[in-house]
C-alpha positions in Angstrom: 125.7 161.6 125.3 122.1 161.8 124.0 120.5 160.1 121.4 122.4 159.7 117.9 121.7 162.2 115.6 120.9 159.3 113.3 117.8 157.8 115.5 116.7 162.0 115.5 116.5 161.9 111.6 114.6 158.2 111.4 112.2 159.8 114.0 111.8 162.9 111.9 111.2 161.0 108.1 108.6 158.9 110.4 107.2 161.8 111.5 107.1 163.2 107.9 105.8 160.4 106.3 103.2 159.3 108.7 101.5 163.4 108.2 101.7 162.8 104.7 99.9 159.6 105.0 96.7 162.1 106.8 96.5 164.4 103.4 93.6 163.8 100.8 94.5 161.9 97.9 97.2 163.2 95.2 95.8 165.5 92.5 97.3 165.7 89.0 98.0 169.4 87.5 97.9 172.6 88.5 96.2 173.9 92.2 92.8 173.9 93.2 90.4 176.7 92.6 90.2 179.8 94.5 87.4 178.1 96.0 88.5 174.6 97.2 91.8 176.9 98.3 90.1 178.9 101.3 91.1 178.4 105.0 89.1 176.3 106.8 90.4 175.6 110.0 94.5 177.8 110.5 94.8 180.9 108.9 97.1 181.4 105.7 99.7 183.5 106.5 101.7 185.2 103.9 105.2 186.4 104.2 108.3 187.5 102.3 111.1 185.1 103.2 111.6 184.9 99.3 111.2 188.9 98.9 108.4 187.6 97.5 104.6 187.6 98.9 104.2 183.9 99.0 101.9 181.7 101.3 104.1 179.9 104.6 102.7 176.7 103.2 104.4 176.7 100.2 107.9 178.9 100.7 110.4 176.1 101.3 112.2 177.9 103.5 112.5 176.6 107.4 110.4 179.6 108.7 108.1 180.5 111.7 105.9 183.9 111.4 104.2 185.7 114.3 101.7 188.4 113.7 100.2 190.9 115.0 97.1 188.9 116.6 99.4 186.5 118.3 101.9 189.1 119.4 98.9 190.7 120.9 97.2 187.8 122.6 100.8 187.0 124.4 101.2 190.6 125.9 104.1 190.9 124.2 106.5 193.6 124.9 109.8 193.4 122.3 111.2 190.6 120.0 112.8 189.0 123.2 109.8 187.6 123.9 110.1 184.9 120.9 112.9 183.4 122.2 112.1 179.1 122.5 108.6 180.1 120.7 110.3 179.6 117.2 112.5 176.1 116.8 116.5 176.5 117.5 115.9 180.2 118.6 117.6 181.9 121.2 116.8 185.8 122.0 118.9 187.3 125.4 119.6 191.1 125.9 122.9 192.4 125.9 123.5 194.6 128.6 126.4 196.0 127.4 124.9 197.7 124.9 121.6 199.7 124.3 118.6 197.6 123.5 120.9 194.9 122.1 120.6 191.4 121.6 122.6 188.0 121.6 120.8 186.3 118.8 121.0 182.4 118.0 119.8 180.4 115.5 120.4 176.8 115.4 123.4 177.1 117.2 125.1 180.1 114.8 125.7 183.6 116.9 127.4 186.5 117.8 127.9 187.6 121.5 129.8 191.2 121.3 128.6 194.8 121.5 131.6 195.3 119.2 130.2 197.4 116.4 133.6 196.6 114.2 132.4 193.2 114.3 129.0 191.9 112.7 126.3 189.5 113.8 125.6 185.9 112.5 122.1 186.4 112.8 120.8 189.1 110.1 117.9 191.7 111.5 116.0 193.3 108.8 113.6 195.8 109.6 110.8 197.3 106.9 113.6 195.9 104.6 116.7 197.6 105.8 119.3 195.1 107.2 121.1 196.4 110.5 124.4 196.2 110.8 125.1 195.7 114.4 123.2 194.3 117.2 122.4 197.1 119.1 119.2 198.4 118.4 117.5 195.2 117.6 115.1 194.5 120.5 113.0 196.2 119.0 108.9 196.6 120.6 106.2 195.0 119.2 103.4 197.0 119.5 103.3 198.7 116.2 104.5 195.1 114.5 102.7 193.8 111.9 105.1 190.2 111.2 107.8 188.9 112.1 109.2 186.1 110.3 112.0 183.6 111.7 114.0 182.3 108.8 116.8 179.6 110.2 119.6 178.7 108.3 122.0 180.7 106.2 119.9 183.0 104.4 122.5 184.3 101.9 121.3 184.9 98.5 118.6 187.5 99.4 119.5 188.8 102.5 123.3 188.9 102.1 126.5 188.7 104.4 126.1 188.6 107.9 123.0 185.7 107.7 124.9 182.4 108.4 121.9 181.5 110.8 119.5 182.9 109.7 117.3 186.4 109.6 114.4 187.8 111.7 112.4 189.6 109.0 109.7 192.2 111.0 107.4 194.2 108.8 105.8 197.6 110.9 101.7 198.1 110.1 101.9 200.2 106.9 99.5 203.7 106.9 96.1 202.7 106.4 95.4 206.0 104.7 91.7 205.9 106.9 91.5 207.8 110.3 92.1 205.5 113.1 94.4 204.3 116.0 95.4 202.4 118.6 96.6 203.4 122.1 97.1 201.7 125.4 98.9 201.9 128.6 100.6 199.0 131.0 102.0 198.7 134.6 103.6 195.6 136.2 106.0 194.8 139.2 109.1 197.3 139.9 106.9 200.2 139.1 107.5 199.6 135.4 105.1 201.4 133.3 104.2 201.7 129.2 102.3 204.1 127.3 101.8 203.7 123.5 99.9 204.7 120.9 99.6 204.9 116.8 97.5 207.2 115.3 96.5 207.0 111.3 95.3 209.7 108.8 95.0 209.7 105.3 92.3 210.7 102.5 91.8 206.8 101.8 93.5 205.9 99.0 96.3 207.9 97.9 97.9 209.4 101.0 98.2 208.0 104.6 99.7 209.3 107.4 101.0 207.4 110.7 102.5 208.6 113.7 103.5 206.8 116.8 105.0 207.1 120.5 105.7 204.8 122.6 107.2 205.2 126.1 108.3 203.1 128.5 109.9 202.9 132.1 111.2 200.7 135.2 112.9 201.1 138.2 114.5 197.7 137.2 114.1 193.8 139.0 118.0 194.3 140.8 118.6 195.5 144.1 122.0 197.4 145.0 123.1 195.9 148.3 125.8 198.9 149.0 123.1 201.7 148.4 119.6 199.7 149.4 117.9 200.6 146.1 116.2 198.8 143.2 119.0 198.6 140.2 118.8 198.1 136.3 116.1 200.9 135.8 115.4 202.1 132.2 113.3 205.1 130.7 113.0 205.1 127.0 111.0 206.8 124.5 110.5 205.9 120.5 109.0 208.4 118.0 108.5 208.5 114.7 105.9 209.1 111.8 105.6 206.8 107.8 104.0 208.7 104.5 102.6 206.2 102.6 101.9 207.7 98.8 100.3 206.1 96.4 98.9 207.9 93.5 95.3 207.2 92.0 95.3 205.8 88.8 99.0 204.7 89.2 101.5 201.5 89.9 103.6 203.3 92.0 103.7 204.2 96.0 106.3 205.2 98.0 106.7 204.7 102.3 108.9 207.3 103.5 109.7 206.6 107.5 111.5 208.5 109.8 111.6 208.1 113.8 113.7 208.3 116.8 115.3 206.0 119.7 115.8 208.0 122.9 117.0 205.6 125.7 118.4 205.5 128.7 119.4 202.9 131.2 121.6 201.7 134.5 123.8 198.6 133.3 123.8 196.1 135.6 126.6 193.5 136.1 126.1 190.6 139.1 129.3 189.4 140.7 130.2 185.5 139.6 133.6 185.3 140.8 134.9 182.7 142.7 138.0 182.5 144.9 140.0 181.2 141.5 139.3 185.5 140.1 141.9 187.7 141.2 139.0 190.5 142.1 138.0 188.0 145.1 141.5 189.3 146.6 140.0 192.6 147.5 136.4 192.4 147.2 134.5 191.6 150.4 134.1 187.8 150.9 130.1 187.9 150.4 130.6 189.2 146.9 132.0 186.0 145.5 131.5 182.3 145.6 127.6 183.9 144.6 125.3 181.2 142.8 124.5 182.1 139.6 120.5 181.7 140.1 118.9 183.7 142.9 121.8 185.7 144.3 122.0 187.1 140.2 119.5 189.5 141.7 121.3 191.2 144.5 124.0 193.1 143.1 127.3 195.4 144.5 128.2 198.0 141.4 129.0 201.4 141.3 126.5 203.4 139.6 126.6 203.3 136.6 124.6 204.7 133.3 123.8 204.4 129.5 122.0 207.1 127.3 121.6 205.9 123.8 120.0 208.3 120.7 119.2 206.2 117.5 117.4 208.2 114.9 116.6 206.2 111.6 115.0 207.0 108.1 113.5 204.8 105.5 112.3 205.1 101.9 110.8 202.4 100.0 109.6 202.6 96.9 107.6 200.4 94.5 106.6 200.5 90.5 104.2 197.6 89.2 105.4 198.4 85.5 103.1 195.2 84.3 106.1 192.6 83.2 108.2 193.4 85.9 108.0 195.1 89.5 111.1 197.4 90.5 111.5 197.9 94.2 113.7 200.6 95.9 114.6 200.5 99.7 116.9 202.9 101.1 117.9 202.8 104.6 120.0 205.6 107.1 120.4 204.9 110.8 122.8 206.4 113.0 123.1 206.0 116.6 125.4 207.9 119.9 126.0 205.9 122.6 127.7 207.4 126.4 127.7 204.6 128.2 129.8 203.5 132.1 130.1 200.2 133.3 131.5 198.4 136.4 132.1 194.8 135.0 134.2 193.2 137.8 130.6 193.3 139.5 132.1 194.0 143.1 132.6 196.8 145.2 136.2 196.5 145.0 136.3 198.9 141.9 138.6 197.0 140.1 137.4 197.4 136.7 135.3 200.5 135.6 134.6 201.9 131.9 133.1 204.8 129.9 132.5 204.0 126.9 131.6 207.0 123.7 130.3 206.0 120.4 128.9 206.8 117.1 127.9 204.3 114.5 126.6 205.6 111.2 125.3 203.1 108.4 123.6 203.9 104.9 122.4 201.1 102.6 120.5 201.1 99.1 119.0 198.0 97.3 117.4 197.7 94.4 115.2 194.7 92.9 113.7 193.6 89.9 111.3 190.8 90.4 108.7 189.3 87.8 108.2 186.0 85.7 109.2 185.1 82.2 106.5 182.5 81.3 104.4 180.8 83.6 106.5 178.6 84.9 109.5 180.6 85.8 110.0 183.9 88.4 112.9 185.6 89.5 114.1 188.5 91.7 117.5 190.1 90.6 119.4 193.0 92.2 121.9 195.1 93.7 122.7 196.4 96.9 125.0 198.5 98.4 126.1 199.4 102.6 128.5 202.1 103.8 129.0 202.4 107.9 131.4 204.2 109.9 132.3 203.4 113.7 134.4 205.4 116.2 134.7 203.8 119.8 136.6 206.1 122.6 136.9 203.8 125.9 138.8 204.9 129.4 139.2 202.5 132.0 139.4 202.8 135.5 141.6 200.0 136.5 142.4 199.2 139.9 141.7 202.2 141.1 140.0 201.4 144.1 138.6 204.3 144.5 134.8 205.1 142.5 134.9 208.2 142.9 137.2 209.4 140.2 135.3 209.5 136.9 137.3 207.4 134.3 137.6 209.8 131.7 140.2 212.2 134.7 141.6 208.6 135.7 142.7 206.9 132.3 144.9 209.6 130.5 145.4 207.3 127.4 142.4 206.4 126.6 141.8 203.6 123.5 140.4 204.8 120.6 138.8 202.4 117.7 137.8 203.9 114.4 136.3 201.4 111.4 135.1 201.7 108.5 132.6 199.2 106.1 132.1 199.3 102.6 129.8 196.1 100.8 129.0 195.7 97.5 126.6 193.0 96.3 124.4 191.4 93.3 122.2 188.6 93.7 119.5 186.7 92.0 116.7 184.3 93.0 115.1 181.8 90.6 112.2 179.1 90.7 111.3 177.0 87.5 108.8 174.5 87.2 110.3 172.4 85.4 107.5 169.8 85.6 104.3 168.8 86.6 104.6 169.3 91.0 108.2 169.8 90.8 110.1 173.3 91.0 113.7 174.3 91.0 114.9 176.9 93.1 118.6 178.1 92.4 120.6 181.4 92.9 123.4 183.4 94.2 124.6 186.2 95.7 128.2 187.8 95.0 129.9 190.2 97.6 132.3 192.7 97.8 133.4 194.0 101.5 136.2 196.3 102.1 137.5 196.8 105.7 139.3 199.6 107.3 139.8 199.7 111.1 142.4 202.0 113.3 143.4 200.9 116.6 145.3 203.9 118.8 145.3 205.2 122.1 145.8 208.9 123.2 149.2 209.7 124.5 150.7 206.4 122.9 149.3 207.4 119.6 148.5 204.3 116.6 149.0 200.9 117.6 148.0 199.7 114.0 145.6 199.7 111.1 144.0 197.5 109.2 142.9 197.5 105.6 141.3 194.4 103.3 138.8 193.6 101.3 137.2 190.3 101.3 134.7 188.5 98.6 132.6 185.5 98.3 129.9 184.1 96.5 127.2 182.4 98.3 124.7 180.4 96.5 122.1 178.2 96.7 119.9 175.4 95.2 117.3 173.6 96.3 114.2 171.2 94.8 110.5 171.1 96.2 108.0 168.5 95.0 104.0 168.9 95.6 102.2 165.9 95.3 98.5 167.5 96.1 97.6 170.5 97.3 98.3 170.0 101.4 101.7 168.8 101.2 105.0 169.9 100.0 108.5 168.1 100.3 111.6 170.1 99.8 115.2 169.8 100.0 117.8 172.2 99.6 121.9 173.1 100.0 123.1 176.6 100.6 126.1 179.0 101.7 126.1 181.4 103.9 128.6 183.9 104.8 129.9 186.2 107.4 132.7 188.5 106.5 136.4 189.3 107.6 137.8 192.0 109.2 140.3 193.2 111.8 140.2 193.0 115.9 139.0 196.0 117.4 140.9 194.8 120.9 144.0 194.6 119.5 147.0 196.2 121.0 150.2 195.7 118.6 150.6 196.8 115.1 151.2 192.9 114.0 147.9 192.0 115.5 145.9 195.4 114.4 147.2 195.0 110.6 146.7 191.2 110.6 143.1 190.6 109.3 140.7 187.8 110.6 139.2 185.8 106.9 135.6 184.8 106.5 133.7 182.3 108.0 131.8 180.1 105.9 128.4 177.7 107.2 126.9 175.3 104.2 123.6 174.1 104.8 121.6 170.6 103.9 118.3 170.6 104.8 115.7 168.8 103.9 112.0 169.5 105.1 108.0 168.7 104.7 105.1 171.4 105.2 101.5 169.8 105.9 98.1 171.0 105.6 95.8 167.7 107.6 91.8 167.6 108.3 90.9 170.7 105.6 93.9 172.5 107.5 92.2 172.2 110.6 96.3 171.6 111.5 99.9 172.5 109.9 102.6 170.5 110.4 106.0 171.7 109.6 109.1 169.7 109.7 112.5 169.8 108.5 116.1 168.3 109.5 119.3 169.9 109.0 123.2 169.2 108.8 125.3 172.7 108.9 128.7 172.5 107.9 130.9 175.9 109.5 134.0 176.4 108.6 136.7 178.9 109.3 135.4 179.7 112.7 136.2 183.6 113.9 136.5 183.5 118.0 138.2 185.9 120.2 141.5 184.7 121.9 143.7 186.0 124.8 147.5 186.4 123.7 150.5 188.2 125.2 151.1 192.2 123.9 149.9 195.4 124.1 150.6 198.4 126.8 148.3 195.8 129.5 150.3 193.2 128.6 147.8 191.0 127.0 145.1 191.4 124.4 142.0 189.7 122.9 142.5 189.2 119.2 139.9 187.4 116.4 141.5 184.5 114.4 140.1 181.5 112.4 140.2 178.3 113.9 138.9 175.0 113.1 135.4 173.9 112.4 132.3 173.0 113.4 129.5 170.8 112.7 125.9 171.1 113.8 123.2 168.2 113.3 119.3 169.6 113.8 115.9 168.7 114.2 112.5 171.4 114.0 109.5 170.9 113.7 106.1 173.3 114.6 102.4 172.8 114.6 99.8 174.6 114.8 95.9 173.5 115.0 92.6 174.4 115.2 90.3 171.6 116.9 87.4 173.7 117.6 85.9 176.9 117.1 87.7 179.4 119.5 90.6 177.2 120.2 94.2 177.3 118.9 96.9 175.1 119.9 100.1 175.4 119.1 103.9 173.5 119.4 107.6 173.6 118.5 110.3 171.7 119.2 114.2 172.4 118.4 117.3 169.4 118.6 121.1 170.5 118.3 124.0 168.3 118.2 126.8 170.2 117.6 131.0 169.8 117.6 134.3 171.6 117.3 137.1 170.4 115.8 140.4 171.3 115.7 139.9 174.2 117.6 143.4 175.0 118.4 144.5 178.4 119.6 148.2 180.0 121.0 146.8 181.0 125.0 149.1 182.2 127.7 150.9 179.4 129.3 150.1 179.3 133.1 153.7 178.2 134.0 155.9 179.9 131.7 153.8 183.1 130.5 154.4 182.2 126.9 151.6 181.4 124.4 151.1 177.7 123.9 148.6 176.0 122.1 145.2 175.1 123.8 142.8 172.7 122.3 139.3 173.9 122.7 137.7 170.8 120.6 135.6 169.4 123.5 134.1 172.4 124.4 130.4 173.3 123.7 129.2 175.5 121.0 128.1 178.7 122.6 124.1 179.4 122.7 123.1 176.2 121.2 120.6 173.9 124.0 120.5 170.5 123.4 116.5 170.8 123.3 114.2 173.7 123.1 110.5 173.5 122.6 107.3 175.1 123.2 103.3 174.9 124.0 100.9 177.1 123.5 96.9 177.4 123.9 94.8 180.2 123.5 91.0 179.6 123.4 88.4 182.3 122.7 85.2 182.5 124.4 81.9 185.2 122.7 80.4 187.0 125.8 77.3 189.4 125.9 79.9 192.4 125.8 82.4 191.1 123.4 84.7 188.3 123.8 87.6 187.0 126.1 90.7 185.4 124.8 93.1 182.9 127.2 96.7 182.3 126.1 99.1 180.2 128.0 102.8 178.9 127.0 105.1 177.1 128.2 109.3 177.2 126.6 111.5 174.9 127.8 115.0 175.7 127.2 117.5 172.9 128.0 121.0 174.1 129.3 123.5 175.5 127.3 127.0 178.0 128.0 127.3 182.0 126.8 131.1 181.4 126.3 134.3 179.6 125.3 135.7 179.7 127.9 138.6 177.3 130.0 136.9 174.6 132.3 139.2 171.9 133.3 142.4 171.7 131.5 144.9 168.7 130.8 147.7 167.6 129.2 151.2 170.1 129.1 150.8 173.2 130.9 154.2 174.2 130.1 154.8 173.4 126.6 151.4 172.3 125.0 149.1 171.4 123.7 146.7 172.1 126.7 143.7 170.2 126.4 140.2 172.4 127.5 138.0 170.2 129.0 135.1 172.4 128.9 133.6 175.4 129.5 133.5 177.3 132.7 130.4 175.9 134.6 129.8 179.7 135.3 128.8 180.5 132.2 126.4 177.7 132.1 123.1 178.7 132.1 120.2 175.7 133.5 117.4 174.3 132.3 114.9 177.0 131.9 110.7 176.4 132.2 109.1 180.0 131.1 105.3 180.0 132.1 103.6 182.7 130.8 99.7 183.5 130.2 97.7 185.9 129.6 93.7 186.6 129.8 92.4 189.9 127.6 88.7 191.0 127.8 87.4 192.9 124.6 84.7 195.2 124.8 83.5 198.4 123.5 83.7 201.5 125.1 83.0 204.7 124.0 81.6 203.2 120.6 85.4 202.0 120.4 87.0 198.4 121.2 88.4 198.5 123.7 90.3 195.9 126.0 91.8 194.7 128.8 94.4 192.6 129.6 96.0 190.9 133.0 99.5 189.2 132.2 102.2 187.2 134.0 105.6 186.5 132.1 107.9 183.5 134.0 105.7 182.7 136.5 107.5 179.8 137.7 109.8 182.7 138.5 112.9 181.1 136.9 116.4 182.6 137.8 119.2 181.8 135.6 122.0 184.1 133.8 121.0 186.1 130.8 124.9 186.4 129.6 127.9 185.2 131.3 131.5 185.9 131.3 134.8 185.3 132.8 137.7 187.6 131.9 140.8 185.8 132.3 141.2 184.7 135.7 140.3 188.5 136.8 136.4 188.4 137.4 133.5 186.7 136.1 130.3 188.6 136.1 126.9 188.0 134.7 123.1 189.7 133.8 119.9 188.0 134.9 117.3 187.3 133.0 113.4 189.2 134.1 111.9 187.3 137.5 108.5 186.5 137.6 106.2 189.4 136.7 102.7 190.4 136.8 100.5 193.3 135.4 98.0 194.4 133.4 97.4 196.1 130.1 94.2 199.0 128.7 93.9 199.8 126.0 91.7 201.0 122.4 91.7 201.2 119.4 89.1 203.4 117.0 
């Protein structure tokens, strides 16, 4: 069972009050001078959590930002590589779909490629919110932040945030000739090239242009054709114009770049002797751990091309009282994709897959204060996507060598359609001396549309609604002296309605799914100990969710079942974070996190097919385990610098510790009345269970100038423990189960310059 969520808080407040008991004695009045304000020992990072450029310290938001300097020093390759560095946060890659993720936060997430659908966890990049998951690991080379913000995030970010938003700000043009460039090789003849090259007269127009390129033959092995498996090649382009007239307020970022990818999805075979695919698969293909033997896999070949070009324009205007900010986003991305997801050679379940997805968005803010003790940031925003989804299906076919597309003459077609409205304001008053107020709300508008037909049997149903909430929140912060800050807050977050894109009967295509609500209590301490030689952030956390949306398995349709999204029951999820970061000595950083879930259904009820009869009964999911949301998670982290006669070397090493936690509800053991109900769920399939996970990685990087130019060079090893566990799991039905892996221990090295 764990220790009580009650004995976790009393460990917390002790924690909080014995680091404020370390800070210098309580000042009256307003801060310290500039002077008396300047970093010492950790850096001061600023960040815009509050679409504001406020310091970490004193946002009383739960956040955790990574910049450049650190993504650098960890040889970091995309945004996967945050996951268990930042408290209650999960990053996995979704192989089903290009470069997308399964992103968790505190326990809140969304695990679907489904573009009709939308994530719990908002992505926002260079401002422009993404509206689906695919596309968002996204590399970090070119980064210049990335900020974690956990817990429903609402108010400024909008729908779509109920746990939370990973804010990542790109290196502006620095209008100055200059550039970076490097290239990479590691195990499985994986290779990366990159490079970013400024121009600009120096201060009114910059120009920056980047490509970045990188390939693998992949860490599977096929057993039926001997090769390696899971390859990738993948290319991103793209250039910013940064403006900004002399002797004017104004500037203006206009970027534009391109996604070319292309992949071989990979699917390892799970099934056991309980999946009806172990019937005519080869006996050595199931019964399969879900650790090492992940790594050997049986699939027909299979493929994924993916082009995702994208355009940004934001604009800004310092008109003195206020500041008026424009961002308007376009992205658009194709997807031909095949699959074989029973995992086996058996060919029991094959799929092509052909889609477009097509989103605009435009937001506008006002931000600026009216006295000195009150700011705000008002505004409007507005989101229009479209979504069209052609799938064939090979099923049992037996037979590989028919392409799906000549096998499946009635192919299912899926067309949808968003349309989001919103306004929103964010205010802070100090309304007395070391006290502030921080209140606001957002109010949105969604309308729905989504078709669900199939070739030859023409529309199955269609779906139209329009759904509206307002989220707000409120929260208090209290300063007693310059290094600490106390805060505690409530807020709503939202994630809106909408209609199943698996349906397969008019009553279940026009029948909409409502929103889900999550309202959040937190309350939280930042410290700033021994003239911020160390930071100490803390904060503990009771999420209320409501209205749950999960997929279900009911009776209808031309298959004779289909997967539907309903709202059932409720959840409740109890957390602990905290992170530190210090600076003993000169050269030397350490840093740690650590992340506590306890988390419930209840009355999770849901009609299922009956096992006896055939008929839908009810089944009682309440003891199962949220999905994506460990027990524990934490992190370590060193990196120590060391001057040398040619430059300097810099160490970094860090551990994550991930404790075990399942990638689907799903039916474990069952009880109770198989015939007439209510089935009691007992748990999750152990399958999709992935184990406690240790990820070791380090890196040593040697600067030194070359040319005239820094220059450096870096040898890397990411999980070098050489962990194996599941990177997504899931069992379909009783038909197969099949799962991803997650990267095997890896070694290589890095050059690279920059002038």
């Amino acid at each position: 069972m764990g220790v009580p969520m009650n004995r976790y808080f009393t460990i917390a407040l002790l924690a909080t009050t014995a680091a404020a008991g370390f800070n210098a004695p309580a000042f009256a009045g307003q801060a310290a001078p500039a002077a008396e304000n300047e970093v010492v020992g950790v850096e001061e990072i600023i960040v815009e959590a509050r679409r504001r450029n406020e310091s970490l310290q004193e946002t009383p938001v739960a956040i955790t930002a990574v910049n450049a300097a650190m993504l650098e020093s960890k040889a970091s390759m995309n945004i996967g590589d945050l996951q268990g560095a930042a408290p209650n946060l999960l990053i996995t890659q979704q192989n089903s779909g290009a470069q997308a993720a399964n992103l968790s936060i505190r326990g809140l997430t969304y695990a679907d490629i489904e573009k009709s659908q939308e994530p719990t966890v908002g992505v926002v990049i260079d401002g422009v919110f993404v509206g689906t998951n695919t596309g968002q690991l996204l590399d970090t080379f070119d980064i210049g932040q990335i900020e974690v913000l956990r817990g429903p995030q609402g108010t400024l970010f909008g729908r779509n945030t109920i746990g939370g938003v990973i804010n990542i700000r790109r290196t502006r043009p620095t209008m100055e000739f200059g550039g970076k460039a490097e290239i990479s090789y590691s195990k499985w003849n994986t290779w990366q090239a990159r490079g970013v090259l400024n121009v600009g007269n120096g201060e009114s127009i910059g120009l920056k242009t980047w490509y970045f390129h990188n390939e693998s033959d992949g860490y599977y092995r096929n057993a039926i054709s001997g090769k390696r498996a899971g390859g990738s090649n993948n290319d991103n382009f793209g250039a910013a114009l940064l403006l900004k007239p002399v002797d004017s307020n104004f500037d203006a970022l206009l970027t534009v770049e391109k996604l070319d990818q292309q992949f071989q999805p990979v699917n390892s075979s799970i099934s056991n002797s309980t999946d009806l695919i172990c019937a005519f698969a080869p006996a050595s293909q199931c019964n399969r751990n879900t650790t090492s033997d992940l790594y050997t896999v049986f699939v027909s070949p299979a493929t994924s091309t993916y082009k995702a070009p994208a355009a940004t324009l934001e604009m800004n205007y310092d008109a003195g009282a206020v500041k008026i900010t424009s961002i308007t986003g376009w992205r658009k991305g194709k997807e031909f994709q095949t699959q074989d997801f029973d995992g086996t050679s058996a060919d029991f379940y094959y799929v092509l897959r052909r889609q477009n997805y097509r989103q605009w968005s435009q937001e506008l803010r006002f931000a600026g204060d009216l006295g000195e003790n009150f700011d705000y940031v008002v505004g409007g925003f507005y989101f229009n996507s479209r979504y069209n989804l052609t799938q064939f299906s090979r099923v049992g076919a037996f037979n590989d060598t028919i392409s799906p597309d000549v096998f499946d003459a009635n192919p299912q077609n899926v067309i949808g359609k968003t349309e989001s409205y919103a306004a929103f304001g964010d205010f802070n008053w100090a309304f007395a001396d070391q006290w502030r107020l921080s209140f606001g709300g957002r109010w949105t508008r969604d309308q729905k549309e989504l078709t669900n037909s199939f070739a030859q049997t023409g529309v199955i149903g269609t779906g139209d609604g329009t759904f509206k909430k307002f989220t707000p929140k409120v929260g208090v912060d209290f300063r007693p002296n310059r290094d600490t800050m106390l805060y505690a807050s409530w807020s709503r977050g939202y994630r809106s309605g909408g209609f199943s894109p698996r349906a397969a009967t008019a009553a279940t295509a026009g029948t909409p799914y409502q929103p889900e609500t999550v309202d959040s209590y937190e309350i939280g301490g930042k410290f700033d100990l021994f003239d911020r030689k160390l930071t100490f952030n803390a904060a503990g956390f009771v999420s209320k969710y409501k209205d749950l949306q999960q997929n279900t398995t009911i009776p209808g349709g031309p298959t004779g079942n289909q997967t539907i999204t309903s709202n059932v029951g409720s959840a409740t999820i109890k957390g602990i974070e905290a992170d530190l970061t210090a600076r003993p000595t000169d050269g030397l950083r350490l840093t740690a996190t650590v992340g506590i879930l306890d988390s419930k259904f209840k009355n999770f009820v849901v009609g299922n097919v009956s096992p006896v009869t055939g008929l839908p009964i009810p089944f009682d999911y309440s003891g199962n385990n949220l999905i994506y949301a460990p027990k524990f998670s934490g992190s370590l982290g060193a990196e120590y610098t060391v001057p040398t006669s040619f430059g300097k070397v810099v160490g970094n090493v860090g551990l994550r510790h991930i404790s075990p936690y399942d990638q689907q509800i799903s039916l474990g053991g069952t009880t109770g009345n198989l015939t007439t109900g209510p089935v009691i769920v007992t748990g999750n399939d152990p399958r999709v269970r992935v184990k406690t996970q240790n990820l070791l990685d380090a890196a040593l990087t040697a600067n030194f100038s070359l040319a005239g130019k820094d220059a450096y060079l870096t040898v890397f090893g990411r999980n070098i423990l050489d962990q194996k566990r599941t990177n997504a799991a899931f069992t379909v039905a009783g038909l197969f189960t099949f799962a991803s892996a997650i990267e095997p221990a890896n070694y290589g090295a890095t050059l690279g310059v920059k002038f």
